[in-house]
N, C-alpha and C positions, 0 to 999 in steps of 0.2 A: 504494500500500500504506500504509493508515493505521498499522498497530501492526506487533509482529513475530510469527511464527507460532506460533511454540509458545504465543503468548499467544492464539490463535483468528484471528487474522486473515490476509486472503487476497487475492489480487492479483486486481482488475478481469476480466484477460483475461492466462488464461497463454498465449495464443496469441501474447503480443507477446514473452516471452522469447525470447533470441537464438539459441536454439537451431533454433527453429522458422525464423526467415531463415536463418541458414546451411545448415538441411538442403537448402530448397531450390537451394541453389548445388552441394548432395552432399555437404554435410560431418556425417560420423560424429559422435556426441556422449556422453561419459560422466559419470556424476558419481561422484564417493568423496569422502564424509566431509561435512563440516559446511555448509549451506547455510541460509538462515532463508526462505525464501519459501515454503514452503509445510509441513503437517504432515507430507504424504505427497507425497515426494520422488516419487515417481511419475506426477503429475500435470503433473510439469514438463515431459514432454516429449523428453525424454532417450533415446537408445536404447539405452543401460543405467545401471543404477543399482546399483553394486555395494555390496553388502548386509557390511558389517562391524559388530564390538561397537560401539568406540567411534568417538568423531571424533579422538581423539587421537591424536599422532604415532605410538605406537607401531602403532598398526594400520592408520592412513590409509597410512604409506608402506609396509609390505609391498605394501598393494592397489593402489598406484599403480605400483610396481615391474614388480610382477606383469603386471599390465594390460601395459604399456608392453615387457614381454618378451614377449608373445602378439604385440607387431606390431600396433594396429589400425586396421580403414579407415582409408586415407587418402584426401583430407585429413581429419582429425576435430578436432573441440572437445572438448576434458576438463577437467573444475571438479573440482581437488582443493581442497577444504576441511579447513583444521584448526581444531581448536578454541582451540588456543594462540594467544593471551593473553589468552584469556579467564581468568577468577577460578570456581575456586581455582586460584591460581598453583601450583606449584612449589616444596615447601621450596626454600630455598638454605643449599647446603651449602658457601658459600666463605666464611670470618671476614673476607676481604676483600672482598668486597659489601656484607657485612654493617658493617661499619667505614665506608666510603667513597661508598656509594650516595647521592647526593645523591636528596630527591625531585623533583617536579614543581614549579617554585618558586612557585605558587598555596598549597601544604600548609607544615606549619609542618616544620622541619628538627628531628627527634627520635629518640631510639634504632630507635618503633614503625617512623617512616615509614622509614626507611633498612632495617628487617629488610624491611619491604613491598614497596619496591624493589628491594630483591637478588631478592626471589624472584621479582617480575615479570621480574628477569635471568636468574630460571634458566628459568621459561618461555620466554623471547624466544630462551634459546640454544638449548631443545630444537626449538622453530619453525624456528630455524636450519638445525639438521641435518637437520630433515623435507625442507626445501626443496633443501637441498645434494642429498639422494637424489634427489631427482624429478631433479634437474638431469642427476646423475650418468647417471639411468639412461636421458634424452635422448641425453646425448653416447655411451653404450654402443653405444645402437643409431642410432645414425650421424643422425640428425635433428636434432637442436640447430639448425643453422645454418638449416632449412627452417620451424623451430617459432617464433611470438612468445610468450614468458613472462611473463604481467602477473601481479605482486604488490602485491596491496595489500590491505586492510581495508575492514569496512564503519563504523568509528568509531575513536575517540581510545584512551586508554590507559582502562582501567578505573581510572580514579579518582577522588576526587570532584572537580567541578570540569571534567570531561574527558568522556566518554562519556557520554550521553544530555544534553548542551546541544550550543547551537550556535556557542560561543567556539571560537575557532582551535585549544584544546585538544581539543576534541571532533567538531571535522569538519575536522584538519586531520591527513592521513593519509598511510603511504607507497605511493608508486605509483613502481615499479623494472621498468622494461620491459626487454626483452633479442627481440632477433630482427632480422627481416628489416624494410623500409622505414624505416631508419634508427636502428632503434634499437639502438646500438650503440656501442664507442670510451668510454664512461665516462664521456659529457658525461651535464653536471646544467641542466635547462633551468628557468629561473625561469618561464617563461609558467603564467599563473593559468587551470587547469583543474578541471575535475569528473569524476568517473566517470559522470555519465551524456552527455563526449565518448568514453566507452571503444567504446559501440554502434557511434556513423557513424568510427571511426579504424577500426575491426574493418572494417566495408563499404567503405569506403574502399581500406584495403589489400587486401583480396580482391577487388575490383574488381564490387561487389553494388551495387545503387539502394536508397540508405535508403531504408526504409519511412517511411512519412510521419506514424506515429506517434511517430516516433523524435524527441526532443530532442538537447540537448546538438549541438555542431560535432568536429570530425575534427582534431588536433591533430597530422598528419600534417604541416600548412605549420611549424610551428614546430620539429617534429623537422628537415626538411630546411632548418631556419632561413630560410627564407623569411620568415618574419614573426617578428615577436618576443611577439607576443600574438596569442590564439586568440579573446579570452571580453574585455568589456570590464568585466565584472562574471559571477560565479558565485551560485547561490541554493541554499538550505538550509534545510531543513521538517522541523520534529519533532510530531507528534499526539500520538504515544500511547506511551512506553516503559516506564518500571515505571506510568506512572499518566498520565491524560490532562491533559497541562501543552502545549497548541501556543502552536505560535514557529515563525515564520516568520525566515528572515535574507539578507540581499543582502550581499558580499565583494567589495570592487574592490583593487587595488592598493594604494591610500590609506585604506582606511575600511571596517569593517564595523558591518551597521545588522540588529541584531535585536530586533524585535515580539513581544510575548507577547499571546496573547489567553485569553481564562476568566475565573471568579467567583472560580480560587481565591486567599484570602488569605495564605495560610501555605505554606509552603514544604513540597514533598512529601520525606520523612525515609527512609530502607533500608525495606527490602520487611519485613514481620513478620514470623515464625515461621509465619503462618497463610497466607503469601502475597499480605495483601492489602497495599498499601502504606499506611503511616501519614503523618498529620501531626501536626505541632508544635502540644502546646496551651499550653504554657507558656513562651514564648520568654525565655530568658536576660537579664536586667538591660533586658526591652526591645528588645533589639538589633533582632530579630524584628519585633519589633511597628513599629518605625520604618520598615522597610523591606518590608512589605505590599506585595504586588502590585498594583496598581491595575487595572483592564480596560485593555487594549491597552498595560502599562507598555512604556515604550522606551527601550532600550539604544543607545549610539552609542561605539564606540571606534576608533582605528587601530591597524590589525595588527601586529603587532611585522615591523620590516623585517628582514632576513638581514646587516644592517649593525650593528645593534645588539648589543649584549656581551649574554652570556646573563644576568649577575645584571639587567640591565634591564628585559628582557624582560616585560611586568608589563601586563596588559590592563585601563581605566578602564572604570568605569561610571557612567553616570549615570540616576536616575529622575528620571521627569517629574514635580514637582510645583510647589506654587502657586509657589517662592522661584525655580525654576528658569527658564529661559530657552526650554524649548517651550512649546508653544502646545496647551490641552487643545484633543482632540477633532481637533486638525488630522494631515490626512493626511503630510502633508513635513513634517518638522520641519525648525529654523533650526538650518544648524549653522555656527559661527562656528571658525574653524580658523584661527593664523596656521602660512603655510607656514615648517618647519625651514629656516637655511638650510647646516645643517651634518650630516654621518649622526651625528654624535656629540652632538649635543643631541636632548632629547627630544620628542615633541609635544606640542605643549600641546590643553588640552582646550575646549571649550564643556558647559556652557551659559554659566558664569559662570568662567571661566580663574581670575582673582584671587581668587576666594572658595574653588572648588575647592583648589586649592592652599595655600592659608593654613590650611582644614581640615587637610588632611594632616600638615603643619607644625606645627600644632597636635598634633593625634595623636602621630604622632611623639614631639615631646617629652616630650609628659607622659610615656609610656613609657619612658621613657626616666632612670636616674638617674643625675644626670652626681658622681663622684667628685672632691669637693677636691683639688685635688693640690697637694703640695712647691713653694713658689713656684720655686726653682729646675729644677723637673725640670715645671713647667706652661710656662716658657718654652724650654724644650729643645723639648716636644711641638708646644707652638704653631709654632718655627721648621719644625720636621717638616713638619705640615699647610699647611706655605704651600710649599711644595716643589711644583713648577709639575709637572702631567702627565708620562708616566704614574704610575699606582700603582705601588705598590716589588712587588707578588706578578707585574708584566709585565715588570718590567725585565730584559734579558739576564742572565744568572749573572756570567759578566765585568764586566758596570755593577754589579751590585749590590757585589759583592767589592771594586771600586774606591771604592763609596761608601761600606764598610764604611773602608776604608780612611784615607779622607778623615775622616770622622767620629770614629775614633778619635785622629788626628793632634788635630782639633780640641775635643771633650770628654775623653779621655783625658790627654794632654798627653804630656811626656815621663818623668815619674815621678822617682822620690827615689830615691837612688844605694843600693846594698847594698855587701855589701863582696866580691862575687865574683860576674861574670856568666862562665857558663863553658856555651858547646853541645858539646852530645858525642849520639852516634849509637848507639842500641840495638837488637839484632835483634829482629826480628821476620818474620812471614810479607809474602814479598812483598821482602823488602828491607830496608834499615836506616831509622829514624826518628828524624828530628831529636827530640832534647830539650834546652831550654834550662833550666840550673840557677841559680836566683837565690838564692844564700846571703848570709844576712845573720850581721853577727857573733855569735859562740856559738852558730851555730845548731848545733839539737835533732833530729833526726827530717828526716824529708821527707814530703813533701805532694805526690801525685800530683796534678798540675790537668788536667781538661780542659775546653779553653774553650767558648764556644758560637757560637754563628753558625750552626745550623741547617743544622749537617752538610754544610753548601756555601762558609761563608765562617768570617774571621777566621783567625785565625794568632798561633803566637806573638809575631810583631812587634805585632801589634795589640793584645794582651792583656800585653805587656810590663809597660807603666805599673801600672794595676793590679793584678799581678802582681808587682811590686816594693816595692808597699806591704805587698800580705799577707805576703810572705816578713818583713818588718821585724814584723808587726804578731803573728805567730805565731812568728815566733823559729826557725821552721821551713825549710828548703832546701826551695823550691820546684820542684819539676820539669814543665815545659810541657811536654805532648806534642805533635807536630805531626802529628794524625793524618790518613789518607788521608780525602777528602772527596769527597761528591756534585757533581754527577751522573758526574763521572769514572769513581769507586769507589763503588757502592754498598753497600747495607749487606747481608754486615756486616763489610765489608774496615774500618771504621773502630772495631768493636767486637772486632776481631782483632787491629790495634795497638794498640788499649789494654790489652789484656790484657798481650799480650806487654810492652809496654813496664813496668806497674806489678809483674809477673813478675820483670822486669831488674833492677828498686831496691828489691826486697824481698829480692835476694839479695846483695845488697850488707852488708844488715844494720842493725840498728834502727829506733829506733818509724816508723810509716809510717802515714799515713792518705790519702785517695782527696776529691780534691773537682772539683767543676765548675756552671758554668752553663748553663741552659738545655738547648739538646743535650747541652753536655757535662758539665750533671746528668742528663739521660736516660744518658749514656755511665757516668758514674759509676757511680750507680742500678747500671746492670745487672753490671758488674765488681763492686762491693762484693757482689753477690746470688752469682756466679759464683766466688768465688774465696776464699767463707766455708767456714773448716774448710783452706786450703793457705794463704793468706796471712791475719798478720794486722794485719787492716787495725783501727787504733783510733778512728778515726771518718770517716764519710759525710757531706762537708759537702755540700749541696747547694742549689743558687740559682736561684729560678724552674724547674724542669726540667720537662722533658720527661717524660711519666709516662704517657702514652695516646694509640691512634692513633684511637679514639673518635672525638673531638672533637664532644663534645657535652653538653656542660656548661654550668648557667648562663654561668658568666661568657665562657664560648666568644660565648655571644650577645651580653653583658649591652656585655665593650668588645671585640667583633667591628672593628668600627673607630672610629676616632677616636684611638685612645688610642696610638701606634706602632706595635708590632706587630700586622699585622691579620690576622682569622680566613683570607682569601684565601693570607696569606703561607706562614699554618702549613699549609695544604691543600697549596699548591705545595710545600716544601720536604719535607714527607714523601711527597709523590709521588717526587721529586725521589731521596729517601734511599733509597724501599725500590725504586723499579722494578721495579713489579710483586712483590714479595716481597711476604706475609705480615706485614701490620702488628700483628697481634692477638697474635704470639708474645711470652713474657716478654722475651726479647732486645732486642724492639722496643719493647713497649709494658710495661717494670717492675709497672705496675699490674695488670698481668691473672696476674700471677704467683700460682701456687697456694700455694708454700710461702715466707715470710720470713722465716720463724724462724732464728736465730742470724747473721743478718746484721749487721756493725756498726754501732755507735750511728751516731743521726743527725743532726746539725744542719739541720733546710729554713727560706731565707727565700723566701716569696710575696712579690710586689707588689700593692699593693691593688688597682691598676686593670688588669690585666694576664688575656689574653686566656687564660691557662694557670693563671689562679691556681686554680681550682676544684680541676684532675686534680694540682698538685703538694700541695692539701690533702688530695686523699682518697688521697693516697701517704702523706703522715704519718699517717694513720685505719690504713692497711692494714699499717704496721709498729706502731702500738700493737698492736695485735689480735693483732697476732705475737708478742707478748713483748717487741719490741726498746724500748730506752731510744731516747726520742727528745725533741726540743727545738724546739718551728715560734716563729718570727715572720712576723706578716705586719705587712712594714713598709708603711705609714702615707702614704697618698699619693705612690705611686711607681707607676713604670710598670715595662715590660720591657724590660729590657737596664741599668736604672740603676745597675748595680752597678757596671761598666764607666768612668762619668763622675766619675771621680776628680778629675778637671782644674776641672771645673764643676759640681759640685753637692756640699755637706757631706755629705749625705743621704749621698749615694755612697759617701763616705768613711768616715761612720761603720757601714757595713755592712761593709765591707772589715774596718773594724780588728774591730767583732762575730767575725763569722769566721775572724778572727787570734787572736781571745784563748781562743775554745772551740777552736782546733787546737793552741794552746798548752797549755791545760790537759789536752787528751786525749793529747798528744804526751811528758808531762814525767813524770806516773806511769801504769802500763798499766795497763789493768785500770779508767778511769775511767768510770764511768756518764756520761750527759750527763742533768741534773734534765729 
């Protein structure tokens, strides 16, 4: 079959579909819903072909239910086809799909592709339940255990990059067997197979003579693990899909080798409005035009192994030309491969390994704009990144806590003495919660703090040091909350003790303001929103925070890593936080909040280099707009968490004492604007 059907094209001889071997072993054969082999499902051979609107779930599974409660001949063949996941998807109606869908890591990570991907989630979930029914209404009527159930597809995701080539995106597909001749118990087999071994495994297990037109091997040894491989290499051919583009491609274990053959130069673009497919007359800065197809151009890469971390996962290519290391016109190309000798290095490539690679390196950079930083807080980060495997986003919650730990003993230090440290315990839900009060003399008011650590670590002990300077620095009683943390308590058991606790010291009496870092300026943030109009709070100081479960902002990209906290970290740690909850709610995410008006004033400092600086600026944007007085700096070659390093950086210090003099001044008459 050169093209797909609805596009006019037609199979050779339908006498070879499998319908026509099975009948004559006596097996009954039906179809419902989506098939591409032919325009008129009728010609396939079928001994019914039940006639519904659409191919989508909601009407394939009635028909397949239905069918399957008639009882019919047995043994029989039935192809339920759906159309799901085909495009158009599915609005998705979850704010957390929509939030959190990472895409296909070939496309660029953005609001669009992440809304595209949730709805490809909502299609996938509605496929889900098609198939759950069919399932169901096996086990109803007592056959299950006597029926095999192959699920798979005939391509990759619809996306670009995916479906209609021949990269492991696009013909690497699920095939989930269930039945008798061992398919069963929940083993996942790595042996590299095709569907066109689904024919002689089918003859195979019903004990039939493949027809001798029949390709592909019987993957029945590798189910009963007899062998561990079936196939020593699988092959994969595309003609004709939106537009006639053939490629041929050969898939082993170690390597896949795909062949383009054609005149065309330009790459074929989305099908038109007229249905005919276009191409590129204008290629972008070039890009295009460097990358020209040539006749027979040839691709060579290796497969991403089941060993490899998903961010690596990443397929090379190379064209042949004059600078490169094939050979025009020749049939084998040279390919130069040193063997990995670790799963955790990557492979290297041919034609030219060192040149490849230097490119990249090059690329890379220039893209890249590295941020001056604080000599003291660039020798901070430097020690960081030399911090020997794993990443800090894989480390156990316990390792990380204890390295939070450690860290703070050694950049924090032990702090400057006040003149009253005093813990005392406040109700709240759930139990009572430490709060430690750091008063300094004369002090004014109190100053709610919540620290940060990403809703999983840090503690008042860790924030003591700096904590002891603000209270000096603001003239104000500091109160640390010790609130419940992830992934223990998720959220919003820790937005529950904050209330309740800044509740407790408001009833105590005078001026009172609400501050934190990081999470617990996201904590802040939403109690100061929460408890405008019953408490009043005189100002919202907030440091680096937490502001959006988005995360998808420049600077989310710009120091994703490098820079301390990395973008992997914040992914983890809000998974971490919300478990499964609703990150898109103002509770969660302050920024997506409808109303801010009469919130109180605010003090925000960003870090410049800092993976969250974007969403804590466009929190200060979304309280101007509100009416509220507000006051941002973004301090000047710093990263995230620098507030903290009081011990080791001035930088550090003099943000502390910043933040102590506007809690001073908001704290000593009410009623003060912040300029």
């Amino acid at each position: 079959m050169t093209g797909l059907a609805h596009r006019g094209w037609t199979l050779n001889d339908y006498g070879h579909h499998i319908v026509h071997t099975l009948r004559g072993a006596g097996y009954w054969s039906g179809l419902i819903g989506e098939q591409h082999l032919s325009a008129d499902p009728e010609v396939l051979g079928y001994d019914r072909v039940v006639d519904i609107d659409t191919t989508r779930v909601e009407s394939v599974v009635p028909a397949a239910v239905a069918l399957l409660r008639e009882r019919p001949p047995q043994p029989f063949f039935l192809s339920v086809g759906f159309f799901e996941t085909h495009r158009e998807y599915f609005p998705s109606t979850s704010i957390r799909d929509s939030l959190y869908s990472l895409p296909p890591n070939n496309l660029p990570d953005t609001p669009e592709t992440r809304q595209d991907m949730a709805s490809y989630k909502a299609s996938a979930r509605s496929l889900d339940q098609g198939v759950g029914a069919v399932l169901n209404a096996l086990d109803e009527h007592n056959i299950a255990d006597d029926t095999l159930v192959i699920l798979t597809t005939d391509h990759g995701l619809a996306f670009p990059g995916a479906k209609g080539t021949l990269t492991d995106r696009g013909i690497g597909v699920l095939l989930i067997m269930r039945g008798p001749g061992g398919f069963h118990g929940g083993r996942v087999s790595e042996a590299l197979v095709s569907q066109i071994d689904l024919f002689p495994t089918i003859c195979e297990l019903v004990g039939l003579d493949r027809p001798d037109f029949v390709q592909g091997r019987s993957i029945l040894p590798a189910m009963r693990q007899d062998v561990e491989e079936v196939n020593d290499a699988i092959f994969a051919e595309l003609t004709y899909h939106a537009a006639y583009e053939p490629q041929r491609a050969i898939r082993t274990k170690r390597w896949k080798y795909v062949r383009r053959f054609g005149e065309r130069e330009l790459p074929v673009l989305a099908t038109s409005t007229t249905g005919r497919p276009r191409t590129s007359s204008s290629p972008p800065g070039g890009a295009i035009a460097r990358c020209r197809a040539r006749r027979c151009t040839t691709y060579c890469s290796t497969p991403p192994s089941h060993t490899t971390s998903p961010t690596s996962r990443r397929t090379a290519a190379c064209s042949r030309s004059s600078r490169s290391g094939w050979r025009p016109g020749c049939a084998r190309p040279r390919i130069r491969c040193s063997t990995a000798t670790s799963t955790r290095r990557r492979a290297r490539w041919s034609t030219n390994p060192t040149r490849c690679r230097r490119r990249i390196r090059t690329a890379c950079s220039d893209s890249v704009r590295r941020v001056p930083l604080h000599p003291e807080i660039q020798g901070i980060l430097d020690a960081m990144n030399a911090l020997p495997e794993p990443p800090a986003h894989e480390v156990p919650v316990a390792e990380a806590r204890a390295g939070h730990i450690a860290e703070a003993e050694q950049l924090s230090g032990e702090g400057e003495p006040v003149a009253e440290v005093r813990d005392v315990t406040v109700p709240s839900p759930g139990g009572g919660v430490p709060v430690r009060l750091l008063v300094p003399e004369g002090a004014n008011g109190v100053v709610a703090y919540i620290h940060g650590g990403g809703w999983m670590m840090g503690s008042i002990d860790t924030f003591d040091a700096p904590l002891r300077r603000l209270a000096n620095a603001s003239g104000a009683t500091v109160a640390a909350i010790e609130y419940r943390q992830a992934p223990e308590h998720a959220s919003p058991s820790a937005l529950d003790v904050c209330l309740a606790a800044i509740g407790s010291l408001s009833a105590e009496g005078g001026p009172l303001a609400v501050a934190g870092d990081s999470a617990g300026g996201n904590l802040a943030a939403v109690c100061a929103r929460r408890l405008r109009g019953e408490v009043d709070l005189r100002l919202q100081a907030l440091i680096y925070p937490v502001t959006d479960a988005g995360l998808n902002r420049p600077s989310f990209r710009e120091f994703g890593t490098g820079y301390g906290l990395s973008a992997a970290q914040v992914r983890r740690i809000w998974g971490l936080y919300l478990d499964g909850a609703d990150g898109g709610v103002p509770d969660a995410s302050p920024l997506r909040a409808e109303d801010l008006a009469g919130v109180a004033p605010a003090f925000v400092i960003t870090a410049e280099a800092d993976v969250l600086r974007d969403e804590g600026e466009a929190y200060v944007d979304a309280l101007r707009e509100a009416g509220v007085a507000v006051e941002h700096v973004r301090w000047p070659g710093t990263i995230h968490g620098f507030f903290r390093w009081v011990a080791a950086a001035a930088v550090a210090r003099d943000a502390v004492d910043a933040v102590g003099a506007r809690l001073r001044a908001a704290l000593a008459v009410k009623d003060v604007p912040v300029a």
